[in-house]
Kinemage of the C-alpha trace (Angstrom):
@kinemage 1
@onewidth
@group {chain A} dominant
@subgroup {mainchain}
@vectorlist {calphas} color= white
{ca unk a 1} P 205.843 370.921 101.250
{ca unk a 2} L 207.436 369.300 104.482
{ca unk a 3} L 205.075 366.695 105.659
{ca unk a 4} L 204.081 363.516 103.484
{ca unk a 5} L 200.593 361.301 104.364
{ca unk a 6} L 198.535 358.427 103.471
{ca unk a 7} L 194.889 357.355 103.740
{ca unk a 8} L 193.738 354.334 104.678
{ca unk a 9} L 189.882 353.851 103.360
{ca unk a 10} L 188.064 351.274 101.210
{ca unk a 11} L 185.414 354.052 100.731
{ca unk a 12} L 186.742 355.861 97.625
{ca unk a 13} L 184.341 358.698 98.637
{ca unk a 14} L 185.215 359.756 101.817
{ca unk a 15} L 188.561 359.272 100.866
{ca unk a 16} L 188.096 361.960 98.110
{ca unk a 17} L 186.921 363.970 101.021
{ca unk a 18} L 189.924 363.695 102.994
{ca unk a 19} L 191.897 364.613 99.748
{ca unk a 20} L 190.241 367.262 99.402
{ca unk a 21} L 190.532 368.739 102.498
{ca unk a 22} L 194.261 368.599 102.907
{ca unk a 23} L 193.978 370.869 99.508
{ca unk a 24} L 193.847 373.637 102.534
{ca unk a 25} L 197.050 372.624 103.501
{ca unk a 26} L 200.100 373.201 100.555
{ca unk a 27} L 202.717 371.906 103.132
{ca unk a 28} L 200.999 368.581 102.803
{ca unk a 29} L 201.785 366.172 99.990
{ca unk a 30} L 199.593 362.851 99.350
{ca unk a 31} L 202.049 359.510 99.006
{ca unk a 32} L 198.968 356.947 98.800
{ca unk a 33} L 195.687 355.916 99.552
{ca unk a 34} L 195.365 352.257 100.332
{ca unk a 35} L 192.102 350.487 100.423
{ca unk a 36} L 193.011 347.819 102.351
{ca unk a 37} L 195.554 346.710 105.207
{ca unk a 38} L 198.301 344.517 102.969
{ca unk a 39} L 198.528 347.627 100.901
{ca unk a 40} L 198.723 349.898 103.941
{ca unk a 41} L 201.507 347.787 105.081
{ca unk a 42} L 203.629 348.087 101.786
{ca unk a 43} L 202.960 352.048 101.249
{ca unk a 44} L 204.121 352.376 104.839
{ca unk a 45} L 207.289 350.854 104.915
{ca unk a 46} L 207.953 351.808 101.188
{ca unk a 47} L 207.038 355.518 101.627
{ca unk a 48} L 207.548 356.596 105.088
{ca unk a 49} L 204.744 358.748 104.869
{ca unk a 50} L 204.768 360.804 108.449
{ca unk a 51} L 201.286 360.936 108.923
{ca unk a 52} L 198.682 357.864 108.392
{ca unk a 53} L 194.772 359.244 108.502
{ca unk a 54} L 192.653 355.970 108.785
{ca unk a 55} L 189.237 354.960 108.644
{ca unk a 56} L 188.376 352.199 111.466
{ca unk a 57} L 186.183 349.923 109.809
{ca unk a 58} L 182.538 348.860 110.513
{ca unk a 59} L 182.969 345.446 110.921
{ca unk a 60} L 184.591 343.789 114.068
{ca unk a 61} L 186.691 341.302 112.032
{ca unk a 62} L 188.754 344.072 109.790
{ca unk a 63} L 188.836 346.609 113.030
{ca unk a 64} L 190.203 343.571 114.721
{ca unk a 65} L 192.648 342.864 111.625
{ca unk a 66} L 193.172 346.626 111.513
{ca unk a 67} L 194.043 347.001 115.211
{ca unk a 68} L 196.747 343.534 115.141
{ca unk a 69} L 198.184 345.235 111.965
{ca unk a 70} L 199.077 348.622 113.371
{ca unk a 71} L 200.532 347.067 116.136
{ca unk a 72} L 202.924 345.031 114.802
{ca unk a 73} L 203.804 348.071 112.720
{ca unk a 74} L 205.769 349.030 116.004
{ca unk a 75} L 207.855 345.557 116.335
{ca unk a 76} L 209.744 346.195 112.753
{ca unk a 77} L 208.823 349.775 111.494
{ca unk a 78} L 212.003 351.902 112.641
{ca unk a 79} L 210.367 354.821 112.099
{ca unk a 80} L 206.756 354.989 112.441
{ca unk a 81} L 203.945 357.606 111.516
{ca unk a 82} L 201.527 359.831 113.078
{ca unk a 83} L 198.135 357.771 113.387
{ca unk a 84} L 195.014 358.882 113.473
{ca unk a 85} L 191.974 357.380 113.920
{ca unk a 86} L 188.648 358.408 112.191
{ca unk a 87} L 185.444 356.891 113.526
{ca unk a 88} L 181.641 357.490 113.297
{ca unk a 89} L 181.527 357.259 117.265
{ca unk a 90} L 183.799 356.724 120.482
{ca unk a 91} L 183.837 353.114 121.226
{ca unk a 92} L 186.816 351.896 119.789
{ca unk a 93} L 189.124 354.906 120.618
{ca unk a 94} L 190.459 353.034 123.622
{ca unk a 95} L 191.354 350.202 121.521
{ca unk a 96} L 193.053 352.670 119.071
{ca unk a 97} L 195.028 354.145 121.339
{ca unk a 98} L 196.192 350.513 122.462
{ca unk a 99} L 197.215 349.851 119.417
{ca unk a 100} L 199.632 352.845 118.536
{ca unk a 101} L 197.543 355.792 117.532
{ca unk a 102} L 197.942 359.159 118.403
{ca unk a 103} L 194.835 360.467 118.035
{ca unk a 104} L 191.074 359.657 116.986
{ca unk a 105} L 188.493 361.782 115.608
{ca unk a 106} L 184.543 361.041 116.022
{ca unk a 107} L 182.254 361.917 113.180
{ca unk a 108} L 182.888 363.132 109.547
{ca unk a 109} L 186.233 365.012 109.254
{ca unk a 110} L 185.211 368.601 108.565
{ca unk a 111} L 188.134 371.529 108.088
{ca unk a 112} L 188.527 372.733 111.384
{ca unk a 113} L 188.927 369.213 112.760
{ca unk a 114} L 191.628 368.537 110.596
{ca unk a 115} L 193.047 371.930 111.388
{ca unk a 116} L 193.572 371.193 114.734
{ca unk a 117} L 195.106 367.795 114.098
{ca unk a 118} L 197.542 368.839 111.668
{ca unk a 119} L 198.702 371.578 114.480
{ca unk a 120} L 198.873 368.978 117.781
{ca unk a 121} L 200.654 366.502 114.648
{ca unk a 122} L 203.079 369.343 113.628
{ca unk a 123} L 204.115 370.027 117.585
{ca unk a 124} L 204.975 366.635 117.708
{ca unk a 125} L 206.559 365.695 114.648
{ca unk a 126} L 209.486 368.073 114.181
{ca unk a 127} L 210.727 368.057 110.574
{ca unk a 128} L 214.230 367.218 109.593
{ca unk a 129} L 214.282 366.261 106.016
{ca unk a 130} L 217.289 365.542 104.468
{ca unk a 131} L 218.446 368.487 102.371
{ca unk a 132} L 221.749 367.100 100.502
{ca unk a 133} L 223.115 363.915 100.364
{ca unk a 134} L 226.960 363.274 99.848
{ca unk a 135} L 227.856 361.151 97.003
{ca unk a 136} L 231.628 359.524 98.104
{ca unk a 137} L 233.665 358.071 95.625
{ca unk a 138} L 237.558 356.381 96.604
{ca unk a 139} L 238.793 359.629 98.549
{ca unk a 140} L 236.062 361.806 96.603
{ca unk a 141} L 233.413 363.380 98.463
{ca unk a 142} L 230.634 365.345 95.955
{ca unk a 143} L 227.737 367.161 98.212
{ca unk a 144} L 224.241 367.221 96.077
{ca unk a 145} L 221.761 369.625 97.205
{ca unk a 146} L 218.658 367.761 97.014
{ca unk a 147} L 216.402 370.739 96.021
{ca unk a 148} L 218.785 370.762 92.382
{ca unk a 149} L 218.262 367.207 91.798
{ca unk a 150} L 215.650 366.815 88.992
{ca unk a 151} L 215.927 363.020 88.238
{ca unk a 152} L 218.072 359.759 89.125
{ca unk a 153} L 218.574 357.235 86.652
{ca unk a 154} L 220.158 353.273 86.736
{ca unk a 155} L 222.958 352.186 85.403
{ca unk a 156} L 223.809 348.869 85.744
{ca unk a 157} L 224.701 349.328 89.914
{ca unk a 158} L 225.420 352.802 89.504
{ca unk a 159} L 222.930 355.923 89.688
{ca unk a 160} L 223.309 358.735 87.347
{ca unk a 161} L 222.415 362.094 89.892
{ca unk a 162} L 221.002 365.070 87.018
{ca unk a 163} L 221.254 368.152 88.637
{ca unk a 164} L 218.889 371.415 87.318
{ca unk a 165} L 222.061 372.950 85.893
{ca unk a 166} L 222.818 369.993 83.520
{ca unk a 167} L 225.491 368.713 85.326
{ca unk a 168} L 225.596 364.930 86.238
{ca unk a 169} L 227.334 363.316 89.296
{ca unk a 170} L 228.142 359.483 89.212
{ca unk a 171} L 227.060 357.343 92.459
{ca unk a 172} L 228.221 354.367 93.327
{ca unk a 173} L 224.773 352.785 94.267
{ca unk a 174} L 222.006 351.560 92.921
{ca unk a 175} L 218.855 353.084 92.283
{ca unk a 176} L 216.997 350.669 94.534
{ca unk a 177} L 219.497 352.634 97.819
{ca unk a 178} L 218.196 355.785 96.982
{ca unk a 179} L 214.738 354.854 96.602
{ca unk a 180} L 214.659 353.475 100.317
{ca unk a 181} L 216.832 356.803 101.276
{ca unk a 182} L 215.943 359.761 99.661
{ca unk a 183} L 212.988 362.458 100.806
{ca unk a 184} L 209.110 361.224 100.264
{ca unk a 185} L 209.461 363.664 97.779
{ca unk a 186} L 211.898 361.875 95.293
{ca unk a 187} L 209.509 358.689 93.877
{ca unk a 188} L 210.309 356.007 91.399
{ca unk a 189} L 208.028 356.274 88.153
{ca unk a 190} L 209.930 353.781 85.935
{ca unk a 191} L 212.361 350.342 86.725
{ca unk a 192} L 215.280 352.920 85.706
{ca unk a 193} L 214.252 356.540 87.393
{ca unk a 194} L 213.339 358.272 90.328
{ca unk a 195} L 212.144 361.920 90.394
{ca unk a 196} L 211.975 365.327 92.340
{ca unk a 197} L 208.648 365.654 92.209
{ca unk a 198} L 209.443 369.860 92.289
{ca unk a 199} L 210.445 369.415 89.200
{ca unk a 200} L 207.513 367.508 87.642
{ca unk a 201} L 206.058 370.211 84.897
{ca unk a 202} L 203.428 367.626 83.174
{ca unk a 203} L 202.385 364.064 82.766
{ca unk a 204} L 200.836 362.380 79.931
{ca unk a 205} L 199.495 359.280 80.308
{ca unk a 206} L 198.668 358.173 76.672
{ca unk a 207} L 202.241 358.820 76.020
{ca unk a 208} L 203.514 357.345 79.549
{ca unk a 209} L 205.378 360.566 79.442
{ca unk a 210} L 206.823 362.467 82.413
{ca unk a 211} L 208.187 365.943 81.841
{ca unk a 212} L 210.702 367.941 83.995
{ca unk a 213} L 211.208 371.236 83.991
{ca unk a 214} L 209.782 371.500 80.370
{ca unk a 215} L 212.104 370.296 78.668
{ca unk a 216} L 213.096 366.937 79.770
{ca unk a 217} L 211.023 364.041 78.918
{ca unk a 218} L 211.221 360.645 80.752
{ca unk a 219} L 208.812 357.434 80.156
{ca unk a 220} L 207.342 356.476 83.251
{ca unk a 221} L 205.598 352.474 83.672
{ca unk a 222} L 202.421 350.843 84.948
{ca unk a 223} L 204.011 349.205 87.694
{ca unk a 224} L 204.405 352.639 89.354
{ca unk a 225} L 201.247 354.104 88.682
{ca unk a 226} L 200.626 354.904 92.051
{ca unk a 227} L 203.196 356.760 92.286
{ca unk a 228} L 202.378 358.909 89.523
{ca unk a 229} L 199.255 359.336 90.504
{ca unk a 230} L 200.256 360.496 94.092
{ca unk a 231} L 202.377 363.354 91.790
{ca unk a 232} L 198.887 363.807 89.989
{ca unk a 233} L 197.571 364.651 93.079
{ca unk a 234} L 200.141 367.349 94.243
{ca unk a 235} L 200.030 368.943 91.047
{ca unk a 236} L 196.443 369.353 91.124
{ca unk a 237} L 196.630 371.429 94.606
């Protein structure tokens, strides 16, 4: 897993599709789908997701709304996605392009379509994801592999780190800095953690349950559904 995406489609079918698709691709992990452009906006700048697929709308008012959106993205986004276009014909790829994509695909997205895009996105987008973080405290300086990190949790302004050996390391920042800083693949599933979703063995929703590793059992809320879901989705691959 080394490249994170959303979709952007208020057609819960073909956005199934798309889903289903990327199921081809295991180095490809789902952080949203967002049905509409104010929700777009927030999964953008909360995820990072490095590759946006999108579906121009029909209509000329959202396309227009869709268009003015994405390129404002580029005034305050410091780091901005891959976009791609999907349309049902060629007339607004010019547009498109004006407005910050990177490519734009006519017609229904079939395998070998997405195929090539995810190999002209991967020449582009080199990877360099954070693989340990260092945790300083006074004159101490703790380095965390990333990959061992099975859950954060608050306290207070300070993060409890729990490592996959047991061991915990004390930060001196709040969960809130490592949600905006850590990997797409560490999300926030409660008001007081954040998880490695590597380490996600099993979610129960009746029981707003989130087990790690089998044997470590933390509750996760409503208010981040959608990021459980997005783990959901990665499981299911």
């Amino acid at each position: 897993m080394r490249f994170s995406f959303l979709i952007i489609d208020d057609n819960a079918s073909n956005a199934k599709k798309t889903l289903e698709l990327f199921e081809n691709f295991p180095n490809y992990f789902c952080a949203g789908v967002a049905k509409d452009n104010e929700m777009a906006i927030n999964q953008i700048i909360k995820l990072k997701p490095q590759l946006v697929i999108v579906q121009i709308p029909a209509k000329a008012e959202e396309r227009t709304v869709l268009f003015k959106t994405i390129a404002e993205l580029f005034q305050y986004v410091e780091s901005l996605p891959y976009f791609v276009a999907l349309a049902e014909s060629s007339n607004y790829a010019f547009e498109a392009i004006q407005s910050g994509f990177s490519d734009y695909i006519v017609e229904s997205l079939q395998l070998h379509d997405l195929g090539k895009l995810l190999f002209k996105f991967e020449k582009k987008t080199p990877v360099h994801l954070a693989t340990s973080i260092c945790i300083k405290s006074y004159s101490d300086y703790h380095f965390v592999a990333l990959q061992n990190v099975t859950y954060l949790k608050a306290d207070n302004n300070t993060t409890d780190i729990q490592m996959d050996n047991g061991k915990t390391v004390n930060a001196y920042k709040t969960l809130k800095h490592f949600e905006s800083t850590l990997p797409f693949y560490f999300l926030r599933i409660h008001k007081s953690y954040i998880v490695n979703i590597n380490h996600v063995s099993r979610i129960h929703f009746s029981k707003s349950k989130c087990y790690l590793n089998y044997n470590e059992i933390l509750p996760f809320s409503l208010t981040y559904k959608d990021n459980v879901d997005s783990i959901i989705r990665k499981i299911n691959i």
